[in-house]
N, C-alpha and C positions, 0 to 999 in steps of 0.2 A: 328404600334407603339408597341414597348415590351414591357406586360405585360397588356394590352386593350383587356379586351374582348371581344369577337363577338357575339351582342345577336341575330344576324341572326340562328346562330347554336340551338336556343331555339326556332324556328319559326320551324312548318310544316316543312315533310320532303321534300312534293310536291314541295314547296317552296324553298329549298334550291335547290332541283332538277332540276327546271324551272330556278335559276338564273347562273345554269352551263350551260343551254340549251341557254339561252339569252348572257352567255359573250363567247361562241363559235360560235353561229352564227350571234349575231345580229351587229358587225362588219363586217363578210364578205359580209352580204345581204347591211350595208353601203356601203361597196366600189363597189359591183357591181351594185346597184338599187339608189343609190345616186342620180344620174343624176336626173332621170325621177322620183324618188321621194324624194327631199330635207330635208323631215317632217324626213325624217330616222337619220337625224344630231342629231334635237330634242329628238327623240324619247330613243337615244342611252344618251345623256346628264341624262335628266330624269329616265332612268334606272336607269343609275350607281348612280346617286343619293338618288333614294327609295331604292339601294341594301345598301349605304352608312348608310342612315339613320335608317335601320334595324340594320344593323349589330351594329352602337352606341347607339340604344337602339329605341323602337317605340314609338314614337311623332306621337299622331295619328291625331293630323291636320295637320302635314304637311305631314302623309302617302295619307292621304285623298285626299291636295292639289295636288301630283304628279301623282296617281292613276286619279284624273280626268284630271291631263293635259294627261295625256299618252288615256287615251278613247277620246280626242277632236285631241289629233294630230290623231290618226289612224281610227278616225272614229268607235270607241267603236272593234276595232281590224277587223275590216272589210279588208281580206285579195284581193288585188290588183288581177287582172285576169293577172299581166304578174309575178306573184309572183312565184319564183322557191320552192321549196321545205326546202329548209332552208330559208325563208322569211317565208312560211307557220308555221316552227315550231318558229321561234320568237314570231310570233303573238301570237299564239297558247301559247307558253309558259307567255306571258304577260297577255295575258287574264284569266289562271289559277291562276297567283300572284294577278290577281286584282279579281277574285271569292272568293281565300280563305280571301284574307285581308280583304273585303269588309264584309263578313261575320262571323269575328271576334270579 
């Protein structure tokens, strides 16, 4: 929307770093790891929507609320033994945005 600021760009740069890291892979590891794991639907819903609600400013019950659904879908990011290497760094970058937020 022009002229909407993005208060994502005032968060950690980790932060912004991890949510380049998540909207490059965490798509492809959907389409390939979908099948065998369905949670990956959720899990990408729920992203984009903590990356949403950052960037329109932070609501920190509801950063809270999607931060804990994203640790109950993945199992507090407990990565999959048939996880390829970009599944690896999704998690991986999820579980960074939910260190730094969590201890905000």
């Amino acid at each position: 929307m022009f002229g909407k600021s993005n208060h994502l760009e005032n968060c950690p740069k980790s932060i912004q770093e991890s949510f380049k890291t998540l909207n490059l892979f965490l798509p492809r590891v959907k389409k390939i790891h979908g099948a065998e794991h369905p949670e990956l639907t959720e899990v990408e819903q729920v992203t984009n929507e903590l990356q949403a609600v950052l960037e329109d400013g932070m609501d920190t019950s509801r950063t809270t609320a999607l931060l804990e659904r994203l640790r109950n879908l993945t199992k507090n990011y407990a990565i999959p033994s048939d996880a390829c290497p970009a599944y690896k760094n999704a998690y991986k970058a999820l579980s960074q945005i939910d260190a730094i937020l969590s201890a905000m």
